[in-house]
Structure formats: structure tokens, C-alpha cells
Predicted model as a PDB file, atoms N, CA, C, CB and O in Angstrom, pLDDT in the B-factor column:
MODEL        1                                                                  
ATOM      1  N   UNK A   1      50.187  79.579  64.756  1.00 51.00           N  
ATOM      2  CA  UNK A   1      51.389  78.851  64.390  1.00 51.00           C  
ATOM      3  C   UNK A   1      52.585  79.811  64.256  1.00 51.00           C  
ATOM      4  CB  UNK A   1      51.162  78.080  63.073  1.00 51.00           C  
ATOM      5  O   UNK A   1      53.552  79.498  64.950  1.00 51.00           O  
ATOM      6  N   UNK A   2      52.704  80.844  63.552  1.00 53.00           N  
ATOM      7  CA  UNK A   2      53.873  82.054  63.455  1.00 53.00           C  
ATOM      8  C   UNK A   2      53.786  82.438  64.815  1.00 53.00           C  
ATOM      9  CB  UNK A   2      53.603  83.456  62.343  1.00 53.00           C  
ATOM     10  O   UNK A   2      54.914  82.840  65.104  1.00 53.00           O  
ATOM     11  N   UNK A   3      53.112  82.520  65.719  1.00 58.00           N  
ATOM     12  CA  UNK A   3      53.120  82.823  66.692  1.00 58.00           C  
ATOM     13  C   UNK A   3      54.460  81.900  67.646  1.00 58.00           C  
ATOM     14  CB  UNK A   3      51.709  82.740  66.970  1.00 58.00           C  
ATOM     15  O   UNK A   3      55.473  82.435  68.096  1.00 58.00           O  
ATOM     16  N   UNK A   4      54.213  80.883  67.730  1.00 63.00           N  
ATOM     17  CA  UNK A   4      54.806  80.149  68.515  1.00 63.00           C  
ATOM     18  C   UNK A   4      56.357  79.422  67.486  1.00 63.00           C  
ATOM     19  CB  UNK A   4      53.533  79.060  69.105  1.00 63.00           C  
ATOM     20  O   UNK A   4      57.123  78.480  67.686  1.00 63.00           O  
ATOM     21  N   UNK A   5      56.239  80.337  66.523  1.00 61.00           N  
ATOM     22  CA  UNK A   5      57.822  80.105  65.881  1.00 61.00           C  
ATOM     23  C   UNK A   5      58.667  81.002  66.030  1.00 61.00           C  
ATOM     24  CB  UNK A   5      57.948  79.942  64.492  1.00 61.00           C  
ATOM     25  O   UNK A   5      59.861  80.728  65.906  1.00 61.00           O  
ATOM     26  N   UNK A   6      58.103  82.722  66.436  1.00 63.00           N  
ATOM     27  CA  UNK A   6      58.811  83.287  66.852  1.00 63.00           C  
ATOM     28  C   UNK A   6      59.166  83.319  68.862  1.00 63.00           C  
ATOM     29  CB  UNK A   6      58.367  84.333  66.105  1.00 63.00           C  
ATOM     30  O   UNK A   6      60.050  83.835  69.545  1.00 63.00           O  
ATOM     31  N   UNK A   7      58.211  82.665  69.105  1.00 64.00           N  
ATOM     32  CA  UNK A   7      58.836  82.134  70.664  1.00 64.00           C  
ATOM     33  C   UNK A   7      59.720  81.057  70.963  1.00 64.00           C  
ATOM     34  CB  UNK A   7      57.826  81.721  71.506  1.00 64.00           C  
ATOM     35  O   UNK A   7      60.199  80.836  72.076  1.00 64.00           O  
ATOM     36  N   UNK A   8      60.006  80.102  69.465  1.00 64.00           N  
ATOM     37  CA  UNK A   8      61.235  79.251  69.717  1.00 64.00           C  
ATOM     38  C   UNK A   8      62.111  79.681  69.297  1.00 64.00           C  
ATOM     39  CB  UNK A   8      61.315  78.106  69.345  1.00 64.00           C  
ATOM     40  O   UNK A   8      63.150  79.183  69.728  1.00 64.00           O  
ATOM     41  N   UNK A   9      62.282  80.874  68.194  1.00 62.00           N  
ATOM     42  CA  UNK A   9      63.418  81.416  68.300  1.00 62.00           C  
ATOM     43  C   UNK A   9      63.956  82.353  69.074  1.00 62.00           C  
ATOM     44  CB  UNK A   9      63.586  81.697  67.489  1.00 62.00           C  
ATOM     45  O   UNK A   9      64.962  82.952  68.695  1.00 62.00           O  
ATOM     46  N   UNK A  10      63.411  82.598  70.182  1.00 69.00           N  
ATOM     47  CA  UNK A  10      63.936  83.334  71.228  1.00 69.00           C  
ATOM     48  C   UNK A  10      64.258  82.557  72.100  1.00 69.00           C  
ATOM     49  CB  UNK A  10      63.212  84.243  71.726  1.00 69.00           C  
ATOM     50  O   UNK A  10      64.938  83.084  72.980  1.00 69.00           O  
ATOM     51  N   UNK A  11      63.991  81.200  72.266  1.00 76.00           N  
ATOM     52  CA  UNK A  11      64.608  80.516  73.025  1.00 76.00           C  
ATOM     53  C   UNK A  11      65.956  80.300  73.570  1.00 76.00           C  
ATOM     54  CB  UNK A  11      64.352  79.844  72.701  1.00 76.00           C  
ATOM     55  O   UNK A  11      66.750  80.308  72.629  1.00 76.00           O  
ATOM     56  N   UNK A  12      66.510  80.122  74.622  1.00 77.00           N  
ATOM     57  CA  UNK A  12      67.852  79.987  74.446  1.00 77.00           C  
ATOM     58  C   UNK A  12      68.202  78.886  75.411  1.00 77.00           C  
ATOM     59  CB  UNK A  12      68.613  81.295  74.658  1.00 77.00           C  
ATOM     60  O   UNK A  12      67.998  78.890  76.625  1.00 77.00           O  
ATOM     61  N   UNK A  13      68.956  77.616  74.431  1.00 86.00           N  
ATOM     62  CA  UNK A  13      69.342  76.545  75.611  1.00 86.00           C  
ATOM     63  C   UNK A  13      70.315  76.660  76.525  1.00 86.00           C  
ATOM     64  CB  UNK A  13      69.685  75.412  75.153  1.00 86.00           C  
ATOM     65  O   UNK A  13      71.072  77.520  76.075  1.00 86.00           O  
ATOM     66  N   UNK A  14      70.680  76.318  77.445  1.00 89.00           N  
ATOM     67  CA  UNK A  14      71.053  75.941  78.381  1.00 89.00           C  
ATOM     68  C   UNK A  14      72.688  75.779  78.098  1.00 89.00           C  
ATOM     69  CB  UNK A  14      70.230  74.861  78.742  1.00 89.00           C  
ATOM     70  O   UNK A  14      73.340  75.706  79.140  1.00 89.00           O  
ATOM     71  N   UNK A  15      73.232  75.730  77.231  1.00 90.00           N  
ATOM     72  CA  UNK A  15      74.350  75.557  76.393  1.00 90.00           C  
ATOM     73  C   UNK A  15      74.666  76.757  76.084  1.00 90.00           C  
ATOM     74  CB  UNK A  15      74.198  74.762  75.269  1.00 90.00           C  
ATOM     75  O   UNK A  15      75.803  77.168  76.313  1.00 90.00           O  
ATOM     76  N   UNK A  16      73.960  77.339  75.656  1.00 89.00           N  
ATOM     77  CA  UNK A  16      74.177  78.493  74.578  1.00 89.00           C  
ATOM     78  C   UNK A  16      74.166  79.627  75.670  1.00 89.00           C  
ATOM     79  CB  UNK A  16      72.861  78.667  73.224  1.00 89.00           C  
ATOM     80  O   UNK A  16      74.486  80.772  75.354  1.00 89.00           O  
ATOM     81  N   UNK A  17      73.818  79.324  76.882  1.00 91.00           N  
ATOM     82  CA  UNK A  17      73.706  80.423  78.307  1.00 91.00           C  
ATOM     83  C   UNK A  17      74.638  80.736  78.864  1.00 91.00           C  
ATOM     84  CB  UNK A  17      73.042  80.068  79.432  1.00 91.00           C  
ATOM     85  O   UNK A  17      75.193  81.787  79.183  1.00 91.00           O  
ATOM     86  N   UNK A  18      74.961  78.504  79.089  1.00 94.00           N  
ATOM     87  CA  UNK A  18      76.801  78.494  79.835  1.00 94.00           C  
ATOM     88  C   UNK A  18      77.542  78.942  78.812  1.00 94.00           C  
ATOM     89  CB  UNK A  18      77.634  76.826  80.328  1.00 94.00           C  
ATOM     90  O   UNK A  18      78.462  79.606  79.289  1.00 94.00           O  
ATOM     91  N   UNK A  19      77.605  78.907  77.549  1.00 95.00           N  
ATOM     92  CA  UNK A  19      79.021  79.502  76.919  1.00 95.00           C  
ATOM     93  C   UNK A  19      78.894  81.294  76.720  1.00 95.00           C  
ATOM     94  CB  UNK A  19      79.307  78.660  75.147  1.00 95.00           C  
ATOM     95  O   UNK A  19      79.821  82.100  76.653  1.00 95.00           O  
ATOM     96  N   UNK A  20      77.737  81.493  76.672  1.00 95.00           N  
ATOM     97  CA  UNK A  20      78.297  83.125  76.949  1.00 95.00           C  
ATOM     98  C   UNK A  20      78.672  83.551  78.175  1.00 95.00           C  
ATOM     99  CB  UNK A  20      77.314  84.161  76.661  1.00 95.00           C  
ATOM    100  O   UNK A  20      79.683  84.244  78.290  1.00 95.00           O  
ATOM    101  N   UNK A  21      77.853  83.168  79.343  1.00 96.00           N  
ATOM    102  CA  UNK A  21      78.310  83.522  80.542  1.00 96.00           C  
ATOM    103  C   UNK A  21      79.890  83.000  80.880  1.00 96.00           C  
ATOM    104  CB  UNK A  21      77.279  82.991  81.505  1.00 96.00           C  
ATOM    105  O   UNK A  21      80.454  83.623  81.780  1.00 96.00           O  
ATOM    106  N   UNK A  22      80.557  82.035  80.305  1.00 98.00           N  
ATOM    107  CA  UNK A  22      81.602  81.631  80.455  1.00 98.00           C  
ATOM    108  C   UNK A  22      81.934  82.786  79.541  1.00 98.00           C  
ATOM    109  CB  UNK A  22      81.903  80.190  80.252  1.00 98.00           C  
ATOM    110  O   UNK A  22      81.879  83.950  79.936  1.00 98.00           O  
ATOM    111  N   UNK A  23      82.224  82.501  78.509  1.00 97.00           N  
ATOM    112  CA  UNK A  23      83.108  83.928  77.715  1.00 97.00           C  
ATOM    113  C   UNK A  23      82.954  85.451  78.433  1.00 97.00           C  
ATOM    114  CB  UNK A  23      82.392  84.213  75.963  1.00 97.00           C  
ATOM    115  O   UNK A  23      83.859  86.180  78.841  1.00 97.00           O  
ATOM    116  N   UNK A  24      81.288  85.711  78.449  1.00 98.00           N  
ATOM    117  CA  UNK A  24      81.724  86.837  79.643  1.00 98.00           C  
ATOM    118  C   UNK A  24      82.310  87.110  81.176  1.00 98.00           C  
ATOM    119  CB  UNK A  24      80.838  87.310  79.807  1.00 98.00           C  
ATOM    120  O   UNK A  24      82.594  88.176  81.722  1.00 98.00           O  
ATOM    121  N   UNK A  25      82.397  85.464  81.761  1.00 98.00           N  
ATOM    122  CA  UNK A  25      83.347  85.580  82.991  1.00 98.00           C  
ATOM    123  C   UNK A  25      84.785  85.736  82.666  1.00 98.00           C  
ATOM    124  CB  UNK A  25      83.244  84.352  83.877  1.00 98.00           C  
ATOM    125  O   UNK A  25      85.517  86.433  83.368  1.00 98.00           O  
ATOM    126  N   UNK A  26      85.211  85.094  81.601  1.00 98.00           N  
ATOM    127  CA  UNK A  26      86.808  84.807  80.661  1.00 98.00           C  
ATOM    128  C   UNK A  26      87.079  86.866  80.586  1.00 98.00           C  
ATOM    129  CB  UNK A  26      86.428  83.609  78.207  1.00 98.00           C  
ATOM    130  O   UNK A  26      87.948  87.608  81.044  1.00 98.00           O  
ATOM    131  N   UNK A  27      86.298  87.007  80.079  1.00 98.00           N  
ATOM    132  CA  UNK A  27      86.458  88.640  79.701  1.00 98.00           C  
ATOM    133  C   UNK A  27      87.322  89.438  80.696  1.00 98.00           C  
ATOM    134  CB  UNK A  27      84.959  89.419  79.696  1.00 98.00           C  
ATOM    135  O   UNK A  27      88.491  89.790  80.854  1.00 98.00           O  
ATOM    136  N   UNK A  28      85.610  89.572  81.522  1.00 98.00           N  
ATOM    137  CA  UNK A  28      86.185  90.282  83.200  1.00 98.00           C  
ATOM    138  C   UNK A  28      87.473  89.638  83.942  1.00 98.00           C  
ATOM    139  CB  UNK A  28      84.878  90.023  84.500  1.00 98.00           C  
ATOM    140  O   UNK A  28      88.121  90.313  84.741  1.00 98.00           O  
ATOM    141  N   UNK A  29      87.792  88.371  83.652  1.00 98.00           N  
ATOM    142  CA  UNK A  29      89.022  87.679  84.668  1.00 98.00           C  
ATOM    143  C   UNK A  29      90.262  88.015  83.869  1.00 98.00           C  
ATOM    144  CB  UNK A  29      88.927  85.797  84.936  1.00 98.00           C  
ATOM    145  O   UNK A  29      91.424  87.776  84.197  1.00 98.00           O  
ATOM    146  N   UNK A  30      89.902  88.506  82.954  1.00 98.00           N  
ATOM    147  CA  UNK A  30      91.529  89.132  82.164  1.00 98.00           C  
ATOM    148  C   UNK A  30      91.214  90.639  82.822  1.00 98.00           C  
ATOM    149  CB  UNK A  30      91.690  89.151  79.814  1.00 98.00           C  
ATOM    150  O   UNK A  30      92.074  91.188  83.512  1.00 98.00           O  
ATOM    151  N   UNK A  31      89.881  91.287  82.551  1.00 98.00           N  
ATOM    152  CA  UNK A  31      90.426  92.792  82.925  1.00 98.00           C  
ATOM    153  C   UNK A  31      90.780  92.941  84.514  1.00 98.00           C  
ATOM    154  CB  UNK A  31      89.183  93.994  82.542  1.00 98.00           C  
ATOM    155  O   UNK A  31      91.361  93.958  84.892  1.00 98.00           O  
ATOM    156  N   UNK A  32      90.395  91.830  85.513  1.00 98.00           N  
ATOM    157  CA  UNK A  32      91.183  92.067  87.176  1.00 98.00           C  
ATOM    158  C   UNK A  32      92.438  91.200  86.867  1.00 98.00           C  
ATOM    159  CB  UNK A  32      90.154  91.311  88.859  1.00 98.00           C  
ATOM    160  O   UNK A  32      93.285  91.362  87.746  1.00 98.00           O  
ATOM    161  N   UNK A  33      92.736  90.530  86.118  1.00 98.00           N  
ATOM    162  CA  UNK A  33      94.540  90.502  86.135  1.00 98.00           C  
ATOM    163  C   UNK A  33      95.209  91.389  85.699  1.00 98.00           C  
ATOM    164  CB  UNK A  33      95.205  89.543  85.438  1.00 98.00           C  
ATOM    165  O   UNK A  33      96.337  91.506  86.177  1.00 98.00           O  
ATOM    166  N   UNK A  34      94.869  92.125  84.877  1.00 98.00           N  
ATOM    167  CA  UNK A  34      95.359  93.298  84.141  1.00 98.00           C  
ATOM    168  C   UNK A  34      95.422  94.569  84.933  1.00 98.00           C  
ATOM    169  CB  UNK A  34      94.517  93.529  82.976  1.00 98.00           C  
ATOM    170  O   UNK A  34      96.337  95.378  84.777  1.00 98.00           O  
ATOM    171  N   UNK A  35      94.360  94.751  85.853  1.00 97.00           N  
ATOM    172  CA  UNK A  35      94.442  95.706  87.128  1.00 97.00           C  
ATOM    173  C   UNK A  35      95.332  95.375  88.071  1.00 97.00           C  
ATOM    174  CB  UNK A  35      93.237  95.810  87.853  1.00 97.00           C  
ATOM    175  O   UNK A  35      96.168  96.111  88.596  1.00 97.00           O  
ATOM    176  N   UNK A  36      95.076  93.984  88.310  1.00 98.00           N  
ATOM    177  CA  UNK A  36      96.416  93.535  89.388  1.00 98.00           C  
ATOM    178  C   UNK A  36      97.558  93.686  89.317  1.00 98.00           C  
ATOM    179  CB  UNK A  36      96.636  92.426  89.621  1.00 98.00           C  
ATOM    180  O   UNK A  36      98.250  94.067  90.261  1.00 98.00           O  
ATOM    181  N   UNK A  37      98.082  93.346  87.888  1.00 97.00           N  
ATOM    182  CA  UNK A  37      99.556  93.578  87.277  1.00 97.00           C  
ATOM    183  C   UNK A  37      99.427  95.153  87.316  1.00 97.00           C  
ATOM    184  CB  UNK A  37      99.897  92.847  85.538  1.00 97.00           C  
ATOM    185  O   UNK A  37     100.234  95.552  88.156  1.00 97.00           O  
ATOM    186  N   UNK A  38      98.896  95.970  86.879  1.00 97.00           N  
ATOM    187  CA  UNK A  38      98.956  97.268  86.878  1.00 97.00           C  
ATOM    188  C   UNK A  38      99.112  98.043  88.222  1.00 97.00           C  
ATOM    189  CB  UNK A  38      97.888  97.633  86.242  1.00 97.00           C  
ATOM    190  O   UNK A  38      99.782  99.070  88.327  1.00 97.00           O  
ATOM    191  N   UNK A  39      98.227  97.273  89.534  1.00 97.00           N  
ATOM    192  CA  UNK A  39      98.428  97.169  90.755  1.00 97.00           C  
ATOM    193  C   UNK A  39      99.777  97.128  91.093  1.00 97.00           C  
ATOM    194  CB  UNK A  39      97.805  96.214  91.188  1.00 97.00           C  
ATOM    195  O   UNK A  39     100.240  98.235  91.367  1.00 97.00           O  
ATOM    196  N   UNK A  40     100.371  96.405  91.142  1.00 96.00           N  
ATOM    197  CA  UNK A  40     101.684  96.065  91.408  1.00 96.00           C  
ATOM    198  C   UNK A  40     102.429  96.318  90.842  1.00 96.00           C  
ATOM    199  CB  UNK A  40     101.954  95.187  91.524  1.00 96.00           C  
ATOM    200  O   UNK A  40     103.353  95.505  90.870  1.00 96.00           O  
ATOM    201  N   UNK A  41     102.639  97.601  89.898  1.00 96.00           N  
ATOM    202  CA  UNK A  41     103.540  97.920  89.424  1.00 96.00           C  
ATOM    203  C   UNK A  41     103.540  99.482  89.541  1.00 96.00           C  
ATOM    204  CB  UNK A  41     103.599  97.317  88.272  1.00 96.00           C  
ATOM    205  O   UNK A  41     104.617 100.044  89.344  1.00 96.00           O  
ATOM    206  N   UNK A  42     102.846  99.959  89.731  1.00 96.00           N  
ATOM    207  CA  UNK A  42     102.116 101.092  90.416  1.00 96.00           C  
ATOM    208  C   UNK A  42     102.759 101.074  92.218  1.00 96.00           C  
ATOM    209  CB  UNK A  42     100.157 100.723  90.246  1.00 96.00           C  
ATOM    210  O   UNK A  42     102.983 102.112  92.840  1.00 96.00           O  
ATOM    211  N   UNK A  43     102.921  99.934  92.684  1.00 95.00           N  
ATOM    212  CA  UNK A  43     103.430  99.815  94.315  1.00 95.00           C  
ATOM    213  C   UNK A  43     104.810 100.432  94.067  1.00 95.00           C  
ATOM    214  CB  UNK A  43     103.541  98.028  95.097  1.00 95.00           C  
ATOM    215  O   UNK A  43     105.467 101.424  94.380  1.00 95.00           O  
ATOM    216  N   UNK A  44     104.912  99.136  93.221  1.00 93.00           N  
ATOM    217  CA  UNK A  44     106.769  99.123  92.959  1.00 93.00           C  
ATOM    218  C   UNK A  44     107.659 100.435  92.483  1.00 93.00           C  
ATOM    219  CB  UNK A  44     107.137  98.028  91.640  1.00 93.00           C  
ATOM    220  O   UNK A  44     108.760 100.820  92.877  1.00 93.00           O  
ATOM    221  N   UNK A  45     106.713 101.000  91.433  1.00 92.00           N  
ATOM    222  CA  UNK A  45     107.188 102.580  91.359  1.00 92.00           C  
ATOM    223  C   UNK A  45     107.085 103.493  92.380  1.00 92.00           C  
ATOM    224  CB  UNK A  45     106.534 103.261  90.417  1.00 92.00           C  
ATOM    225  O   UNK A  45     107.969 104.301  92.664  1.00 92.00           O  
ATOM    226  N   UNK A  46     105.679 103.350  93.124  1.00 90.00           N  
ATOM    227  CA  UNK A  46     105.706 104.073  94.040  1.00 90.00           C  
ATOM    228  C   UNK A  46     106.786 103.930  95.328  1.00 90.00           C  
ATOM    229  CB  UNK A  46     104.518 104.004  94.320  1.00 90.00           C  
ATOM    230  O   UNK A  46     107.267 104.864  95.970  1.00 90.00           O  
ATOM    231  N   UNK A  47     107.001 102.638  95.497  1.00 89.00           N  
ATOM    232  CA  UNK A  47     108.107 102.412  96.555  1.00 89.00           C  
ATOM    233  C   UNK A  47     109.369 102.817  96.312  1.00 89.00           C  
ATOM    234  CB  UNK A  47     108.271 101.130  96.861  1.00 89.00           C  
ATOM    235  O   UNK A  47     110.118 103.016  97.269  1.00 89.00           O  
ATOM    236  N   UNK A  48     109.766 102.986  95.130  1.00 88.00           N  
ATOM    237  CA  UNK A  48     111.135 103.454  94.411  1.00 88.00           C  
ATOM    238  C   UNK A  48     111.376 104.867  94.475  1.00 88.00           C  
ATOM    239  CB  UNK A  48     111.173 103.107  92.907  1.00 88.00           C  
ATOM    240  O   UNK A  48     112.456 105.346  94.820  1.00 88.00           O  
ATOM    241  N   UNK A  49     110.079 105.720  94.046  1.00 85.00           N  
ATOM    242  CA  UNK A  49     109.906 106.971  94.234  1.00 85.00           C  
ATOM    243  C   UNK A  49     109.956 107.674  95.682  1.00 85.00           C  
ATOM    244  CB  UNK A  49     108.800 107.150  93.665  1.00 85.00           C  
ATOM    245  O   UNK A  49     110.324 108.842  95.812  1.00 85.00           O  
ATOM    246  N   UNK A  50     109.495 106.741  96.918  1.00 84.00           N  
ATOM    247  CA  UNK A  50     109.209 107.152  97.800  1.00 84.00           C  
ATOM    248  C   UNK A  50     111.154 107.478  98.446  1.00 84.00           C  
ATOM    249  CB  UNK A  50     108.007 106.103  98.473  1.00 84.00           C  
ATOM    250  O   UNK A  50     111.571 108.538  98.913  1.00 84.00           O  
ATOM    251  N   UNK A  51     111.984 106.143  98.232  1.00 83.00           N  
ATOM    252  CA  UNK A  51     113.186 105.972  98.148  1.00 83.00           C  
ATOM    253  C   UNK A  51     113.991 107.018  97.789  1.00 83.00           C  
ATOM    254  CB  UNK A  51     113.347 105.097  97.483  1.00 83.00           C  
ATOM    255  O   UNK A  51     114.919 107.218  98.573  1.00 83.00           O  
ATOM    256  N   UNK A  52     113.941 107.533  97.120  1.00 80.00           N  
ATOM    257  CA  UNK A  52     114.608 108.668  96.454  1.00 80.00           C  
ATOM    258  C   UNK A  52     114.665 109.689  97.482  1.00 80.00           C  
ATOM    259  CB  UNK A  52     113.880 109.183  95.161  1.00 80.00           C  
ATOM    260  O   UNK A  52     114.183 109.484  98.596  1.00 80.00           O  
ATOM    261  N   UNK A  53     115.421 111.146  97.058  1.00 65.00           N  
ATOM    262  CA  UNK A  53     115.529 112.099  97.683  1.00 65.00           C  
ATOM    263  C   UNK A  53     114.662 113.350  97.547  1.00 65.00           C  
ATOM    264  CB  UNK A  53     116.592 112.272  97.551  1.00 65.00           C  
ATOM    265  O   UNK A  53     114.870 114.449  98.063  1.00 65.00           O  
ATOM    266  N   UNK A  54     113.584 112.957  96.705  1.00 61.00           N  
ATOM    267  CA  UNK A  54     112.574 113.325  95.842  1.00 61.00           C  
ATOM    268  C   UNK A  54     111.716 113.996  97.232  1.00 61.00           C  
ATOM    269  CB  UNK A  54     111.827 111.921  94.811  1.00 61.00           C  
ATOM    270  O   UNK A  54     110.998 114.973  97.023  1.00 61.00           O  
ATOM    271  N   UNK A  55     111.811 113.507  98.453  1.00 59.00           N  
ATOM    272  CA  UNK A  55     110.405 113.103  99.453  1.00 59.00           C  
ATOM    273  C   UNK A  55     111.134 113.612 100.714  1.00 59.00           C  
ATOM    274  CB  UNK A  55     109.806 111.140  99.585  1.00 59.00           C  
ATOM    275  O   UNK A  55     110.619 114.185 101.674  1.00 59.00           O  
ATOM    276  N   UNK A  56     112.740 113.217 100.484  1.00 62.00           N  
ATOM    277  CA  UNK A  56     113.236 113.911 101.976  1.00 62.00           C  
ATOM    278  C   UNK A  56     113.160 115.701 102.258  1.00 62.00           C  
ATOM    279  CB  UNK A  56     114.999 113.484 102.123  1.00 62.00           C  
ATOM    280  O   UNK A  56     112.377 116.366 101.581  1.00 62.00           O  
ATOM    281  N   UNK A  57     113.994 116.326 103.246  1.00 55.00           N  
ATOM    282  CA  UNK A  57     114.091 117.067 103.575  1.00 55.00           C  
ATOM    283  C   UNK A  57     115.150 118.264 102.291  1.00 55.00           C  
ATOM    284  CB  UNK A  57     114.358 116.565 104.846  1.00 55.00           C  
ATOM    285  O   UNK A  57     116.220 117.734 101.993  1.00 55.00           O  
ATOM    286  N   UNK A  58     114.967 119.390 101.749  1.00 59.00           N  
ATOM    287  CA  UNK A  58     115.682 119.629 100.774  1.00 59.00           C  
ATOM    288  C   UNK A  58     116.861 120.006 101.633  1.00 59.00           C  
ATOM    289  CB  UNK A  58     115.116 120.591  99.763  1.00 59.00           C  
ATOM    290  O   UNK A  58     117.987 119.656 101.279  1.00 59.00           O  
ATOM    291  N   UNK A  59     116.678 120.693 102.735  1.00 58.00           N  
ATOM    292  CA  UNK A  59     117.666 121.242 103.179  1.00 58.00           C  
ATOM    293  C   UNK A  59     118.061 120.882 104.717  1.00 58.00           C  
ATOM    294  CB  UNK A  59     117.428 122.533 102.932  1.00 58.00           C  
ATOM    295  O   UNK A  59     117.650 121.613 105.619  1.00 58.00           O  
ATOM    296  N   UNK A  60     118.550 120.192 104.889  1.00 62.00           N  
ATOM    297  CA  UNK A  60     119.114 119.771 106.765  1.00 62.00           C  
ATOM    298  C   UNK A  60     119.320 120.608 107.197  1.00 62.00           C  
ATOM    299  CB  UNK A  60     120.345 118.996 107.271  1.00 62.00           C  
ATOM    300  O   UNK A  60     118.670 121.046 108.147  1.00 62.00           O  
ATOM    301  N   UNK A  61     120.726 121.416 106.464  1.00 65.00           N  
ATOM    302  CA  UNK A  61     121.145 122.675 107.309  1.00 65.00           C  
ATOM    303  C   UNK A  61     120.717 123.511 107.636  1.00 65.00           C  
ATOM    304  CB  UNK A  61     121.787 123.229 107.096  1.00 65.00           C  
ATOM    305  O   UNK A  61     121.531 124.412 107.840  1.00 65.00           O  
ATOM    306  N   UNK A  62     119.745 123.740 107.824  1.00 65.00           N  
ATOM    307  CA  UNK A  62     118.508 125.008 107.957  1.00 65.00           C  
ATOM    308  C   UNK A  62     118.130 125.257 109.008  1.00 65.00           C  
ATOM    309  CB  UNK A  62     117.252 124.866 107.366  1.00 65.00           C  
ATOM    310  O   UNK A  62     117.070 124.634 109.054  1.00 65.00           O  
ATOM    311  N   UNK A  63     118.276 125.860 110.137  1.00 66.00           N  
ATOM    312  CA  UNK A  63     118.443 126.067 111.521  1.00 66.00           C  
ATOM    313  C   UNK A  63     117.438 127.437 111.472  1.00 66.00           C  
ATOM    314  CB  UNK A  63     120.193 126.249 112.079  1.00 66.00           C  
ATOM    315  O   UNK A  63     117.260 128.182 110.508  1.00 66.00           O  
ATOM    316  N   UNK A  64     116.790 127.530 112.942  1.00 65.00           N  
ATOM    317  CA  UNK A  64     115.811 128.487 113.249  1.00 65.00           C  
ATOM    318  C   UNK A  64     116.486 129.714 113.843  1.00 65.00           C  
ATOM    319  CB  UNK A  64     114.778 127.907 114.177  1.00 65.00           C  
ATOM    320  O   UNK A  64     116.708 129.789 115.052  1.00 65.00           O  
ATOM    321  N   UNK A  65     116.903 130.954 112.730  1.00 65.00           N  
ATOM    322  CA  UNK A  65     117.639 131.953 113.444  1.00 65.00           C  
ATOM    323  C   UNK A  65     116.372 132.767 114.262  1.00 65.00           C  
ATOM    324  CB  UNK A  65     118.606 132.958 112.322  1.00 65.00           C  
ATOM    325  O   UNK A  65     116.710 133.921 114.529  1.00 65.00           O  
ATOM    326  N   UNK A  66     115.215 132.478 114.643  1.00 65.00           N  
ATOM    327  CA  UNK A  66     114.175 133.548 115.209  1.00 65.00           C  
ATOM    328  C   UNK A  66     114.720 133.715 116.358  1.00 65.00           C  
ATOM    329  CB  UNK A  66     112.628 133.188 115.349  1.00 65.00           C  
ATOM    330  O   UNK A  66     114.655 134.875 116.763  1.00 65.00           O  
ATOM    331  N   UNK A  67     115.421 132.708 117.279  1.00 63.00           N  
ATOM    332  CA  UNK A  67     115.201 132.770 118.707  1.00 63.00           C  
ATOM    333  C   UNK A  67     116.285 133.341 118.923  1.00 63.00           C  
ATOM    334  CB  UNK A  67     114.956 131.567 119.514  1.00 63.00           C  
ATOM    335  O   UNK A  67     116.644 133.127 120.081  1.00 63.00           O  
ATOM    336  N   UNK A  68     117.323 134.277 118.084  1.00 63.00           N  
ATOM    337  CA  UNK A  68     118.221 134.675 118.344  1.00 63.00           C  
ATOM    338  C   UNK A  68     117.468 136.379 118.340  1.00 63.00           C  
ATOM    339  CB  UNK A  68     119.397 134.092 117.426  1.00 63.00           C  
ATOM    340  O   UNK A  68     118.265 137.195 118.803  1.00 63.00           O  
ATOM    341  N   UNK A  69     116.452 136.851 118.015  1.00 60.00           N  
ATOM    342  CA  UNK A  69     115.352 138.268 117.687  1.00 60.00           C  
ATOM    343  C   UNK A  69     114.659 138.468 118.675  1.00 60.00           C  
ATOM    344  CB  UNK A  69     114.248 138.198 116.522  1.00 60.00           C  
ATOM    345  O   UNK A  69     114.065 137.486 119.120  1.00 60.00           O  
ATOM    346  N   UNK A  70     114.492 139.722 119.332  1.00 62.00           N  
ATOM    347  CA  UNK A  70     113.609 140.043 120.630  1.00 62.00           C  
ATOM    348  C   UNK A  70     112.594 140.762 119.776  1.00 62.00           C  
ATOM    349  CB  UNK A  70     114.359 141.042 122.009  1.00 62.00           C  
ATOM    350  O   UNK A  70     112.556 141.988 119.674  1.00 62.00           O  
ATOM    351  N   UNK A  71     111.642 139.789 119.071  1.00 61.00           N  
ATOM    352  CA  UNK A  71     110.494 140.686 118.881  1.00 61.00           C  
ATOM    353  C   UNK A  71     109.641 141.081 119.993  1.00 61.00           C  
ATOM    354  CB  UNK A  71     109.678 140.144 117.988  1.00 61.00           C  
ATOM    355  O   UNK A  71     109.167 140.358 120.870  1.00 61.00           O  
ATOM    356  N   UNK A  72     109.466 142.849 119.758  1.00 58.00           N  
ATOM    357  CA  UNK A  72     108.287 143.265 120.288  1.00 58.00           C  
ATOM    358  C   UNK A  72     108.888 143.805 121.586  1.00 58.00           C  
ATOM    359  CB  UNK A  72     107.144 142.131 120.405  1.00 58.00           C  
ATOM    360  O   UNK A  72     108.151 143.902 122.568  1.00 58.00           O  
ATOM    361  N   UNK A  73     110.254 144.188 121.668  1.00 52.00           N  
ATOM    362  CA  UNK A  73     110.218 144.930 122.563  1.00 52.00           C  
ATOM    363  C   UNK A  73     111.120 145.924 122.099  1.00 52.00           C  
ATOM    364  CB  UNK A  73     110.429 144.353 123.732  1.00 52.00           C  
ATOM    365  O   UNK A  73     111.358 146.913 122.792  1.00 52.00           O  
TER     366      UNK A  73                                                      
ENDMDL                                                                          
END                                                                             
């Protein structure tokens, strides 16, 4: 008899399955919106940054004086 009272309390209905698995799907579907928003804001800086002068060339005027040098003879 104790035997088979501690196997109904391990039981678990069918109710009590769907609402955790629901609360633990609820969980995870906030932490991939929270990546997504973080996603996309992460683009948006990066696209802003890329914009800048941060990424171009520092110096245009910078011309190759070598070919004006006779090395090696």
C-alpha cells in the first residue's frame, strides 16, 4: 500500500505538463525576442559606424613616390 502512494505522487497530469511546458515555452520566446531586438540594434549601430569616416581611407592624398627611385642600379 505505501508503495503505490508514493507512485501517485509522482504522478503528473496532463494539466500540470501543459502548464509547465507552456511557461517554459513563454520563457524561451521572451529570451529570442530579446536577441532579436538586440539583433537589430547591433545592425543599426553597425550600419552607422560603418557610415562614418571611422572605415574610410585616412589619407587620399597619399601618392606612390617609389616610381620616381631607380632602385638597384
Amino acid at each position: 500500500m505505501l508503495d503505490n502512494l508514493h507512485f501517485i505522487a509522482l504522478l503528473v497530469t496532463t494539466t500540470q505538463l501543459t502548464m509547465i511546458l507552456i511557461a517554459v515555452a513563454s520563457i524561451f520566446l521572451v529570451f529570442i525576442i530579446i536577441a532579436i531586438v538586440k539583433m537589430y540594434r547591433l545592425k543599426a549601430e553597425n550600419k552607422k559606424l560603418m557610415e562614418t569616416n571611422a572605415f574610410k581611407d585616412i589619407d587620399e592624398s597619399y601618392k606612390d613616390f617609389t616610381g620616381g627611385h631607380l632602385y638597384g642600379e
